[in-house]
N, CA, C and O of each residue as an XYZ file, in Angstrom:
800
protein
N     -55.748    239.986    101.521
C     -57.141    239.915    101.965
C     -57.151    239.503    103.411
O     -56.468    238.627    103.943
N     -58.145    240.379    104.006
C     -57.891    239.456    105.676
C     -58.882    238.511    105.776
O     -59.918    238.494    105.111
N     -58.613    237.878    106.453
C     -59.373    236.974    107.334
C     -60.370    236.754    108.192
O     -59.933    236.212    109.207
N     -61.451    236.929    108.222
C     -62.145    237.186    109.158
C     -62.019    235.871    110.506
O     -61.855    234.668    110.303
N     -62.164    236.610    111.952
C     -61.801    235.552    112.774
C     -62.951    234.055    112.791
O     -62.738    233.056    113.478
N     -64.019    234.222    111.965
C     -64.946    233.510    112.471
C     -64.482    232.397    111.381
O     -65.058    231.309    111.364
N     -64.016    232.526    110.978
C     -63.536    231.682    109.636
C     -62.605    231.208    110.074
O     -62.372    230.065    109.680
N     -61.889    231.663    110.812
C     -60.430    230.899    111.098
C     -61.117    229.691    112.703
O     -61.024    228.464    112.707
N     -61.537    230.271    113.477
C     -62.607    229.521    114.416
C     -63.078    228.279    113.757
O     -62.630    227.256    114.274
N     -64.015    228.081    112.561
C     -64.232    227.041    111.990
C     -63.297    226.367    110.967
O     -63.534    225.413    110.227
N     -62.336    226.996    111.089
C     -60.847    225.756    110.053
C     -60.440    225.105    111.135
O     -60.320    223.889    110.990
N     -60.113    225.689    112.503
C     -59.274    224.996    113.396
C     -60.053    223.670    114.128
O     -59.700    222.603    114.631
N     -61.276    224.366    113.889
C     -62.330    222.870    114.553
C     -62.708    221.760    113.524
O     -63.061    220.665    113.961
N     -62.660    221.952    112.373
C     -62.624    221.209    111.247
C     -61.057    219.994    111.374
O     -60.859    218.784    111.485
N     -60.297    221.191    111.276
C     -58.850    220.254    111.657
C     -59.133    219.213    113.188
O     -58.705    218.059    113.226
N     -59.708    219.679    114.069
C     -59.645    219.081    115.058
C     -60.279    217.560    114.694
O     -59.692    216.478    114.715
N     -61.687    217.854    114.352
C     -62.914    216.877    114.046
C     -62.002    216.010    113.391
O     -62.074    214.836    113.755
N     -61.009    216.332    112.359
C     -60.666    215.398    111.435
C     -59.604    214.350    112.483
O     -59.849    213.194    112.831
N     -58.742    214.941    112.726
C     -57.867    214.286    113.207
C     -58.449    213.407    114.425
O     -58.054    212.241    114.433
N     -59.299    213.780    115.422
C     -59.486    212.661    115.915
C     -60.213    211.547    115.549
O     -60.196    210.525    116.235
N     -61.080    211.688    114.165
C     -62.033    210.369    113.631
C     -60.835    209.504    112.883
O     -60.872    208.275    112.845
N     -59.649    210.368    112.225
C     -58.784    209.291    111.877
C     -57.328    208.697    112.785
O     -56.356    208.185    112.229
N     -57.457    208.897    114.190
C     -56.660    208.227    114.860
C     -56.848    207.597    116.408
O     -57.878    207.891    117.014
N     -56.017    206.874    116.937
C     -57.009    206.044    118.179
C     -56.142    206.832    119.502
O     -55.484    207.868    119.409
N     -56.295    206.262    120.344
C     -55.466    206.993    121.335
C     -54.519    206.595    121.301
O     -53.838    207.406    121.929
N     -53.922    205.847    120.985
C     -52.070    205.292    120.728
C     -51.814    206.420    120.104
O     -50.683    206.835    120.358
N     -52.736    207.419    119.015
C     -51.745    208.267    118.134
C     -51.588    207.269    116.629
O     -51.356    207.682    115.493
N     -51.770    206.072    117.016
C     -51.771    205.373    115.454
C     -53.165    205.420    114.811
O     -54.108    205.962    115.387
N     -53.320    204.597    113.098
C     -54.151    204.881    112.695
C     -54.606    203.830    113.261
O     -54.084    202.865    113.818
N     -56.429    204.391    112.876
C     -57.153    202.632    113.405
C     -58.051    202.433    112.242
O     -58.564    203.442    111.757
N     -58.332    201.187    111.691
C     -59.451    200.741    111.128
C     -60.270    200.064    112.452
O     -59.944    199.645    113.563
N     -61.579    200.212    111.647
C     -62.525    199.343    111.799
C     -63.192    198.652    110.947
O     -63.726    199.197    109.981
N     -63.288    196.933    111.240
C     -64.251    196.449    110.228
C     -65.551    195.585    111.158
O     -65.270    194.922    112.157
N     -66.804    195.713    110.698
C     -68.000    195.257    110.894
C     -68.031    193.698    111.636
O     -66.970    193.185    111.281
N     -68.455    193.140    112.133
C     -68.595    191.817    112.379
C     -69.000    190.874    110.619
O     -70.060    191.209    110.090
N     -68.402    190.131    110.113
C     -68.433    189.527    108.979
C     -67.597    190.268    107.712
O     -67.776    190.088    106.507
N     -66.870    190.936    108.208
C     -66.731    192.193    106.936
C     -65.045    192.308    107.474
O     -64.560    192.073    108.581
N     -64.288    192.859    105.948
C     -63.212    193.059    106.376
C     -63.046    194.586    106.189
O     -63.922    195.391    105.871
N     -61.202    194.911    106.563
C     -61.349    196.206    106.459
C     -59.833    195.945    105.396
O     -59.404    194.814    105.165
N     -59.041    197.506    104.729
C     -57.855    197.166    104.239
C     -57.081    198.403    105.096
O     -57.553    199.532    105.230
N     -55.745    197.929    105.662
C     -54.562    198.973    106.281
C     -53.299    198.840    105.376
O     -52.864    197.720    105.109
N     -52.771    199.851    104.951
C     -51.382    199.529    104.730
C     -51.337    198.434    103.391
O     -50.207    197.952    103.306
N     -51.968    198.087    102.676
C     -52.259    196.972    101.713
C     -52.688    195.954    102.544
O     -53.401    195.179    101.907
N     -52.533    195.588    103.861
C     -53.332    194.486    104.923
C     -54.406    193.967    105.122
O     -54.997    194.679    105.934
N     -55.197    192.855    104.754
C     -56.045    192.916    105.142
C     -56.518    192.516    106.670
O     -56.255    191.475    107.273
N     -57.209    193.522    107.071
C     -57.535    192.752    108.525
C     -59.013    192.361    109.090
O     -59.886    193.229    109.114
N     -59.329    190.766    109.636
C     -60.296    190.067    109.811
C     -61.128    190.784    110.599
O     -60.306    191.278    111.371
N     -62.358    191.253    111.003
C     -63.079    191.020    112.557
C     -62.633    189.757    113.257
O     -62.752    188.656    112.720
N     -62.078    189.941    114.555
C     -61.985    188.854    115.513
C     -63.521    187.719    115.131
O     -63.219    186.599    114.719
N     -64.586    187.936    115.230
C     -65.733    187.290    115.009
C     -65.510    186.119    114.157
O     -66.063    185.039    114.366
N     -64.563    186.378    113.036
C     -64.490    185.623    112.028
C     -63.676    184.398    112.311
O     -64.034    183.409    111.672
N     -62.748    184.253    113.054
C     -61.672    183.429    113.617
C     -62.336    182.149    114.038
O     -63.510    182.231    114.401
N     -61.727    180.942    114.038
C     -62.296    179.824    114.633
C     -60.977    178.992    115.004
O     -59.946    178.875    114.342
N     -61.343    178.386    116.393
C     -60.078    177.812    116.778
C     -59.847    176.524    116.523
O     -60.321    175.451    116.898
N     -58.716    177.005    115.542
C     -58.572    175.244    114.730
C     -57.263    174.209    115.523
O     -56.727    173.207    115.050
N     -56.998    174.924    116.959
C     -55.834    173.970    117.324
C     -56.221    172.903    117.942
O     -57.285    172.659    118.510
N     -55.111    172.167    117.766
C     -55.215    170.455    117.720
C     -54.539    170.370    119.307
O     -53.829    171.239    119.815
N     -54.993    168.988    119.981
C     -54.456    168.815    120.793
C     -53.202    167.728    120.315
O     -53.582    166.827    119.567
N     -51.951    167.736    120.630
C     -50.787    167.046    120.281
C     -51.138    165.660    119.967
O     -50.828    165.081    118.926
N     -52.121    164.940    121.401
C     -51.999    163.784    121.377
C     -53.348    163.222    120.700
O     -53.700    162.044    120.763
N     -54.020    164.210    120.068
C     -55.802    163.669    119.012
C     -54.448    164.089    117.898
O     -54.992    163.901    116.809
N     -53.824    164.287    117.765
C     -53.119    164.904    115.735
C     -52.138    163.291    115.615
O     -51.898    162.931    114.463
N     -51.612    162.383    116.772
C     -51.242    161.195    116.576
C     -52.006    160.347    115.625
O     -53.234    160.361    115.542
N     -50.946    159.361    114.678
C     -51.884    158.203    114.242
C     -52.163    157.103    115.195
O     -51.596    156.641    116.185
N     -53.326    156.836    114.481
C     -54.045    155.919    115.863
C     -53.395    153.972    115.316
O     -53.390    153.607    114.141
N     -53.049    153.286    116.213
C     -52.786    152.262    115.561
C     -53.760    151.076    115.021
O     -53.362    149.918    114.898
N     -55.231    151.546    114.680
C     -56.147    150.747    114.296
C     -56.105    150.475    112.727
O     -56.820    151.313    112.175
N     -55.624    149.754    111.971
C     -55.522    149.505    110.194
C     -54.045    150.072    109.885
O     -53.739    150.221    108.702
N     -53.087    150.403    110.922
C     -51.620    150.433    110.313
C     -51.013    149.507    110.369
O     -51.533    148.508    110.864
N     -49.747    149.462    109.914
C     -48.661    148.586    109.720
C     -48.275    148.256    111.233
O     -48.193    147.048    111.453
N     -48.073    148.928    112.104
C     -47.813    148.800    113.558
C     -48.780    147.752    114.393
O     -48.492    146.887    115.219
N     -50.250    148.251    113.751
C     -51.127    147.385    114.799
C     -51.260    145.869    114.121
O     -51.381    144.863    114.820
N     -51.218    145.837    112.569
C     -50.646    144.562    111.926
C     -49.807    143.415    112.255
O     -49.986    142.213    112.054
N     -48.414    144.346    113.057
C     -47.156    143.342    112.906
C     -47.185    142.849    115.103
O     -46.876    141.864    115.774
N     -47.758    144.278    115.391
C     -47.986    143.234    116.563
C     -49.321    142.600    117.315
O     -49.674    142.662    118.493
N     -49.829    142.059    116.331
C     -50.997    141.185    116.179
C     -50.277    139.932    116.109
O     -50.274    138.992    116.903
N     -49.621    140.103    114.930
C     -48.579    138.917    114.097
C     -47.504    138.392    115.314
O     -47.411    137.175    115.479
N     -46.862    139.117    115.988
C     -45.827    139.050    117.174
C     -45.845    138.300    118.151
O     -45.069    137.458    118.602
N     -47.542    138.985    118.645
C     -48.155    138.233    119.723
C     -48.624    136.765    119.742
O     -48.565    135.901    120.617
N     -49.255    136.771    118.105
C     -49.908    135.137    117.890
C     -48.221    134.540    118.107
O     -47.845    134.132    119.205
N     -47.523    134.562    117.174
C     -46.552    133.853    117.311
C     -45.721    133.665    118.825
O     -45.079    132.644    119.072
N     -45.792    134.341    119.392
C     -45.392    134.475    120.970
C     -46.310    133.942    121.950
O     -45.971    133.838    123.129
N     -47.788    133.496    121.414
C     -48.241    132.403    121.946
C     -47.882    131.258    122.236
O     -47.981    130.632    123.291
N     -47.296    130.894    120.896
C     -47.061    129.175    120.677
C     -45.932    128.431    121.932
O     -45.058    129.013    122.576
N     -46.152    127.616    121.958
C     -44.947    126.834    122.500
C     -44.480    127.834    124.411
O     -43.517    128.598    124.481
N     -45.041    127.655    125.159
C     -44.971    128.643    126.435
C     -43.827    127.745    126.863
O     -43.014    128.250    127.636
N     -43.725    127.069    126.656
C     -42.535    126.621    127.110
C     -40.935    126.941    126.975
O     -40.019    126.734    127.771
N     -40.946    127.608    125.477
C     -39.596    128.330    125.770
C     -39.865    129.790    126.416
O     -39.182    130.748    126.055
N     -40.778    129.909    127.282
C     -40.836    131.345    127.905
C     -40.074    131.291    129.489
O     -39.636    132.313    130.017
N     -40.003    129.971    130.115
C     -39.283    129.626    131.212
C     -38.207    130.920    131.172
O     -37.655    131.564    130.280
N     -38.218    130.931    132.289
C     -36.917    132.148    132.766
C     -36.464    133.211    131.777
O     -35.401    133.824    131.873
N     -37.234    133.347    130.961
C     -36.752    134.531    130.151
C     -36.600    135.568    130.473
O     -37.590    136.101    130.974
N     -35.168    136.505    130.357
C     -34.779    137.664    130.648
C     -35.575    138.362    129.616
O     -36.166    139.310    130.132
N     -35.817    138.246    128.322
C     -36.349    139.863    127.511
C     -36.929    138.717    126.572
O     -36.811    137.492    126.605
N     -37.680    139.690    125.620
C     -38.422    139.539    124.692
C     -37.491    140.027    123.288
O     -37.613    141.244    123.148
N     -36.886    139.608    122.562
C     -36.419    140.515    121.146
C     -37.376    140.202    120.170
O     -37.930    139.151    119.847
N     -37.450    141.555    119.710
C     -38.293    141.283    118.063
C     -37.497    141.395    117.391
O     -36.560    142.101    117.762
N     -37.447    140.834    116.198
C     -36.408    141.614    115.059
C     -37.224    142.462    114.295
O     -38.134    142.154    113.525
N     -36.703    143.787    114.663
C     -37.532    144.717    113.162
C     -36.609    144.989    112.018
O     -37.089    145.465    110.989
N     -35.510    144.770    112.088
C     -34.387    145.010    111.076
C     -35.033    145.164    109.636
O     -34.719    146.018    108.807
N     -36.401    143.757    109.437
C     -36.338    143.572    107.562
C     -37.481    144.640    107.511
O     -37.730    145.055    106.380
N     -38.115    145.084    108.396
C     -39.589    145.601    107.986
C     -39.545    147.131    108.048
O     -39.909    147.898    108.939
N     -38.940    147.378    106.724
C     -38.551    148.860    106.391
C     -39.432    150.014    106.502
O     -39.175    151.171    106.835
N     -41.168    149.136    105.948
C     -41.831    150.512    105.746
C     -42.159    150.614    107.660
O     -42.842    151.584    107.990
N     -41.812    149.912    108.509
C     -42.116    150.636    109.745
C     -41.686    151.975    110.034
O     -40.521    152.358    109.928
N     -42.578    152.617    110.372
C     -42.127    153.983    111.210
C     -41.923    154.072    112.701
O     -42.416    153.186    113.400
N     -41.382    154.855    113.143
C     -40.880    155.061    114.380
C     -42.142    154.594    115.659
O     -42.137    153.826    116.621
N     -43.262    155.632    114.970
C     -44.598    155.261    116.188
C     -44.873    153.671    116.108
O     -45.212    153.033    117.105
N     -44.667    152.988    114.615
C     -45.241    151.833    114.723
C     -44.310    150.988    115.423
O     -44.672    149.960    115.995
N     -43.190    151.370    115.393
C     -42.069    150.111    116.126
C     -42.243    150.329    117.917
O     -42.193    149.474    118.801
N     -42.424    151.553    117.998
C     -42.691    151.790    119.338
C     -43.877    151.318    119.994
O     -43.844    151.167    121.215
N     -45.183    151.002    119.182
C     -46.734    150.537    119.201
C     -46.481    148.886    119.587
O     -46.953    148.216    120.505
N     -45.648    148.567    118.622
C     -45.039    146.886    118.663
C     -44.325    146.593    120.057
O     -44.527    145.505    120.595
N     -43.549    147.478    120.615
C     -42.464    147.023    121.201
C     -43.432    147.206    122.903
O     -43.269    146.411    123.828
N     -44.390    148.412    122.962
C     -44.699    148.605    124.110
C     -46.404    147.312    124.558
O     -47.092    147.149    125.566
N     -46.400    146.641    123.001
C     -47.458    145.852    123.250
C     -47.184    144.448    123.975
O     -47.980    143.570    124.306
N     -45.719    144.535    124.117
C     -44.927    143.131    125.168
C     -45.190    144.019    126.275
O     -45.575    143.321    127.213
N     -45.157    145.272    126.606
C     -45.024    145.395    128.381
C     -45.609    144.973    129.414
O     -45.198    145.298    130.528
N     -46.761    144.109    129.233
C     -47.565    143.043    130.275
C     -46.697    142.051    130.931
O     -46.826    141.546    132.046
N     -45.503    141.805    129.757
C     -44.443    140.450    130.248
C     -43.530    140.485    131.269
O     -43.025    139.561    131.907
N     -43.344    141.992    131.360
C     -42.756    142.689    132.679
C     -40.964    141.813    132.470
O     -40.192    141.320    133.292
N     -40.920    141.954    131.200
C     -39.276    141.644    131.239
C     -38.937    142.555    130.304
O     -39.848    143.296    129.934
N     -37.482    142.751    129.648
C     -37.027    143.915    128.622
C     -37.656    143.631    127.689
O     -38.054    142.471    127.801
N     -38.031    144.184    126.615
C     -38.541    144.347    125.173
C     -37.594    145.052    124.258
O     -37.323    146.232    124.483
N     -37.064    144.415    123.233
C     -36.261    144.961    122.620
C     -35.973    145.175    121.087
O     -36.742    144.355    120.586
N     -35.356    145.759    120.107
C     -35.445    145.393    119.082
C     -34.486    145.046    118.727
O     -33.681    145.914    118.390
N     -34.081    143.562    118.623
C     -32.173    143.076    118.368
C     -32.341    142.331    117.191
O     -33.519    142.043    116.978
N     -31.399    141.861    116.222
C     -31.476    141.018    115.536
C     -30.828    139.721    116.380
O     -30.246    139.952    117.439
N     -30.970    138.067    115.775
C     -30.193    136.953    115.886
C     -28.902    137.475    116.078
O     -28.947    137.627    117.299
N     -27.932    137.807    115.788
C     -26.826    137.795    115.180
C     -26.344    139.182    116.257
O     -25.210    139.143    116.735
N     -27.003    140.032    116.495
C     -26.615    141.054    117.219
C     -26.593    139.963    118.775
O     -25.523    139.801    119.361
N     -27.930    139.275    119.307
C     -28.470    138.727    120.808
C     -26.774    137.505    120.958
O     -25.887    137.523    121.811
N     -26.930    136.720    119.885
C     -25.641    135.797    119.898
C     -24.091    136.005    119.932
O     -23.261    135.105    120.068
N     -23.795    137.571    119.761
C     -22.594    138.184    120.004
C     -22.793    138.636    121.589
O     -21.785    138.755    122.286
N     -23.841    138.835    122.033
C     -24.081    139.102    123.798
C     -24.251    137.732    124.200
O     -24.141    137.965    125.404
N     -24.414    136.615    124.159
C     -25.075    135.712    124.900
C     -23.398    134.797    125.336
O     -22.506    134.580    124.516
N     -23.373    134.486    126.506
C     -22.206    133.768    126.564
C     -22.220    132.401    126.136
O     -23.261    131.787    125.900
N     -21.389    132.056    126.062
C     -20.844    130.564    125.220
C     -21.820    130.400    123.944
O     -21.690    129.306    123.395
N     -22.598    131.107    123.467
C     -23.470    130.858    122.392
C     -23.483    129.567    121.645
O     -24.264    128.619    121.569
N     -22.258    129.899    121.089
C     -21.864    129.138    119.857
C     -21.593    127.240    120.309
O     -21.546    126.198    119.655
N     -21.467    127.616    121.806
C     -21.663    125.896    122.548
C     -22.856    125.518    122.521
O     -23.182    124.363    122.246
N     -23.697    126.487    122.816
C     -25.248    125.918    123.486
C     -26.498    126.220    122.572
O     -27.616    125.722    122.702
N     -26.147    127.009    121.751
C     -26.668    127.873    120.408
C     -28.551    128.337    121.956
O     -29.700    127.942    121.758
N     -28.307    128.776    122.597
C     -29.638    129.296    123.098
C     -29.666    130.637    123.564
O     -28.635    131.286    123.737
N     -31.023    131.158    123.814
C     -30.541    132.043    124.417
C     -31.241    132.727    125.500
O     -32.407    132.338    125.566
N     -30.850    133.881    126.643
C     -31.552    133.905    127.553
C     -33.165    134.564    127.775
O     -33.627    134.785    128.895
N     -33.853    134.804    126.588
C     -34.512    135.395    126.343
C     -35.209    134.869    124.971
O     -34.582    134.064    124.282
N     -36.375    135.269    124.603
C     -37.206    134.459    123.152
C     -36.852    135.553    121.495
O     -36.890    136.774    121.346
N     -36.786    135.321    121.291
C     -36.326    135.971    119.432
C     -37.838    135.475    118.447
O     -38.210    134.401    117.974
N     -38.393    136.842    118.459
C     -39.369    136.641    117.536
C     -39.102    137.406    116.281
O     -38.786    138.595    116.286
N     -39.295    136.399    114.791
C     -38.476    137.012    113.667
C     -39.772    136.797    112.720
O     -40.419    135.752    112.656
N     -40.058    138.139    111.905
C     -40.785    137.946    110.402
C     -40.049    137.229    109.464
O     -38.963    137.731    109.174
N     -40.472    135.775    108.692
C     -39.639    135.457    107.356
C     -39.979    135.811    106.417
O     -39.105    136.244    105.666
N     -41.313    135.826    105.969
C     -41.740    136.091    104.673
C     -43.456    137.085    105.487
O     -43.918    137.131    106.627
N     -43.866    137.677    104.200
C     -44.781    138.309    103.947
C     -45.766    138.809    102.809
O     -45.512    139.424    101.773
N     -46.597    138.494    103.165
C     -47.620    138.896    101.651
C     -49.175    139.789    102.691
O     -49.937    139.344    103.549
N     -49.091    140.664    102.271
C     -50.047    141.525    102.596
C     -50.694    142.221    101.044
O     -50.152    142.597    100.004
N     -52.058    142.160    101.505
C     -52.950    142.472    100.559
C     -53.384    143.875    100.947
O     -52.801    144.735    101.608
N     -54.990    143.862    100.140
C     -55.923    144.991    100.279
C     -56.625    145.307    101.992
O     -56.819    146.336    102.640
N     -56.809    144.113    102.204
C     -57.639    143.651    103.608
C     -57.220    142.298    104.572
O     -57.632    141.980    105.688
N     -56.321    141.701    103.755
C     -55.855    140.861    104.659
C     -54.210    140.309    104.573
O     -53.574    141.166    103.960
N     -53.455    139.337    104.925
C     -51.909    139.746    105.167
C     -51.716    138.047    105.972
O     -52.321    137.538    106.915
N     -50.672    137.571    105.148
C     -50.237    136.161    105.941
C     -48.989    136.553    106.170
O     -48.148    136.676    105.279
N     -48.752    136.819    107.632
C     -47.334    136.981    107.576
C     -46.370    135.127    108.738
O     -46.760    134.537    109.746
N     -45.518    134.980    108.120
C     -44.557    133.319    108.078
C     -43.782    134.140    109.358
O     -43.939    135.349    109.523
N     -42.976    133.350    110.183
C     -42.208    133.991    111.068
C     -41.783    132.560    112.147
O     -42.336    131.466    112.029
N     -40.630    132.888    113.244
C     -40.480    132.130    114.052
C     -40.234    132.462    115.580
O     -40.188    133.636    115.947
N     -40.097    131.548    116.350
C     -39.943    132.052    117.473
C     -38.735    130.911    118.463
O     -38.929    129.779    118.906
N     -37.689    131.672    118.520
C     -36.242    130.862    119.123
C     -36.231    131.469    120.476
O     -36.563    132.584    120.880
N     -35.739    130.380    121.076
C     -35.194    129.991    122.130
C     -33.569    129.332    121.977
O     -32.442    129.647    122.359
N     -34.065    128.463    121.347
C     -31.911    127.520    121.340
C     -32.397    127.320    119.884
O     -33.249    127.851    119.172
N     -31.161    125.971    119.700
C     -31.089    125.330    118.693
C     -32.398    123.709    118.636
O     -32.517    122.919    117.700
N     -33.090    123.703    119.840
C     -33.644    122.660    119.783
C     -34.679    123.044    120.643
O     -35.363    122.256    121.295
N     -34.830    124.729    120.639
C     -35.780    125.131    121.454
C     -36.323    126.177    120.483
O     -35.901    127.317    120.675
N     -37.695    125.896    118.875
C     -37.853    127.359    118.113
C     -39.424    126.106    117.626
O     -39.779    124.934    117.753
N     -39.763    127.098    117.185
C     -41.395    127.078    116.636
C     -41.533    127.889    115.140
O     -41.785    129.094    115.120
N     -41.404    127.357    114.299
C     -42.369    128.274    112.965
C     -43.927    128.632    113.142
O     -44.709    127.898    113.747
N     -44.248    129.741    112.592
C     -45.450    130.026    112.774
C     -45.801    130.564    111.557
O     -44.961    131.199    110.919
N     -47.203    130.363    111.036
C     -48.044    131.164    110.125
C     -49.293    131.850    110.519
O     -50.410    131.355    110.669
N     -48.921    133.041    110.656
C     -50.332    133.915    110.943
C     -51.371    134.646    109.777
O     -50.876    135.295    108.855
N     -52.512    134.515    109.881
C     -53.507    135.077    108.987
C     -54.348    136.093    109.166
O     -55.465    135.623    109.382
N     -54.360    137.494    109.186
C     -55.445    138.388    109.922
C     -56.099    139.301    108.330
O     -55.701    139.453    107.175
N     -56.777    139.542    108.797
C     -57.967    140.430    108.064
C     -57.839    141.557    108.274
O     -57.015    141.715    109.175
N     -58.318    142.663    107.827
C     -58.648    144.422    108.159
C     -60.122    144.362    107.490
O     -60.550    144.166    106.353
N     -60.834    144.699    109.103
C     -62.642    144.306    108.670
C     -62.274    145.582    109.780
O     -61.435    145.650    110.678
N     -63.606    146.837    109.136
C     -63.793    147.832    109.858
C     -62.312    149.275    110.228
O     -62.315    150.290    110.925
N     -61.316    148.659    109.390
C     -60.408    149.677    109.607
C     -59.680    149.130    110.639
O     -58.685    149.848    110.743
N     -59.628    148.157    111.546
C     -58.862    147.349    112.311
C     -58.784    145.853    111.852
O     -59.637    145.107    111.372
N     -57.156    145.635    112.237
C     -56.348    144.009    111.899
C     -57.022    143.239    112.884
O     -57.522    143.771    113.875
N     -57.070    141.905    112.651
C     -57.890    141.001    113.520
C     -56.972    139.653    112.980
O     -56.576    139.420    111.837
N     -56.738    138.660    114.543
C     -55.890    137.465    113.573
C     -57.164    136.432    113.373
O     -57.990    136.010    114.182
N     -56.933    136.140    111.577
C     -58.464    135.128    111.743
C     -57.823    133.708    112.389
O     -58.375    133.110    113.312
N     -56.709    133.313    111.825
C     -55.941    132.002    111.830
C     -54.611    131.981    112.317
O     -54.221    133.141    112.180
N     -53.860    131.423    112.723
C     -52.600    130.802    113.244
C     -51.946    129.284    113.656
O     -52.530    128.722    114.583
N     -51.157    128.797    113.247
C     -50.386    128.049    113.151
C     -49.318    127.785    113.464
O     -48.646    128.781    113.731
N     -48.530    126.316    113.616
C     -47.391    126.209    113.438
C     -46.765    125.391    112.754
O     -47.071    124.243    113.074
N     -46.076    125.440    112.009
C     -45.699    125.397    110.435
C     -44.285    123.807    110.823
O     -44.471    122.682    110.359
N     -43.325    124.082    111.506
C     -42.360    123.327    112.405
C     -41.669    123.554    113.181
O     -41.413    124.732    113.430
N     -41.188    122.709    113.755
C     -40.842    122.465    115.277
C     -39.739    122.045    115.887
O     -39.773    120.837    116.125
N     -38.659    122.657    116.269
C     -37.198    121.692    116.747
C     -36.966    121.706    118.082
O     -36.007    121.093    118.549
């Protein structure tokens, strides 16, 4: 059977029409979907841009803040006790805390503690007794040392409030016991009370 040409005229423009409504100018396929509406490619689903919302964080708002943690707790506790007695602060080379016993600290909180001495404008450190007295010369003659040792002894922390016991050395005839008392009113530690417990 032939063909008439007018027939073949409208297949080839049919083919044309088609092919360009289903491809973009890359030559690939394209969807489109509506503003609120999706579309499906390939089993894919793909969003309207419209729909997107920018959920990124800035590094330093995604930090914990140290208001009601363990960090802003222990150097509350640090500081009262590093009040007492200014007198073994004479010539002090550094500040040591001991964090050795206080396990559940995390990294930010020991770092929160340690940078809350930097007003003292001497080293800040985290040493134990026993580590500072293997550095200190003649120690074991003079039992002192060149710098103050602030140590947690005991602890009882509650729901909202926390007595933490502790001391603060200098020598053998130069240390202070202390008892501190703070609260968590409002999501921040506060010291209500402090003390000193004894004295050599």
């Amino acid at each position: 059977m032939r063909v008439k040409p007018i027939a073949v005229v409208l297949l080839a423009s049919s083919l044309l029409l088609m092919s360009a409504c289903g491809s973009d100018k890359d030559g690939g396929s394209a969807t489109y979907a509506e503003p609120g509406n999706t579309a499906q490619t390939n089993g894919q689903e793909i969003i309207n841009k419209e729909n997107f919302t920018d959920v990124s964080v800035n590094p330093d708002e995604s930090q914990e803040q140290p208001d009601g943690t363990a960090g802003q707790l222990y150097s509350l506790a640090f500081q009262a006790m590093f009040s007492f007695d200014e007198g073994l602060n004479g010539n002090m080379e550094y500040i040591a805390l001991d964090l050795s016993e206080l396990t559940q600290l995390t990294d930010q909180d020991k770092s929160y503690i340690l940078d809350s001495f930097a007003d003292y404008e001497v080293t800040v450190r985290d040493a134990t007794f026993e580590e500072l007295a293997k550095e200190e010369e003649n120690f074991e003659d003079s039992m002192s040392l060149s710098g103050v040792l602030l140590q947690v002894k005991k602890v009882d922390v509650g729901e909202d409030s926390a007595v933490i016991e502790g001391s603060k050395y200098r020598s053998g005839k130069g240390a202070v016991g202390t008892k501190i008392t703070l609260k968590l009113e409002d999501g921040t530690w506060n010291v209500t009370d402090s003390s000193m417990t004894w004295i050599s």
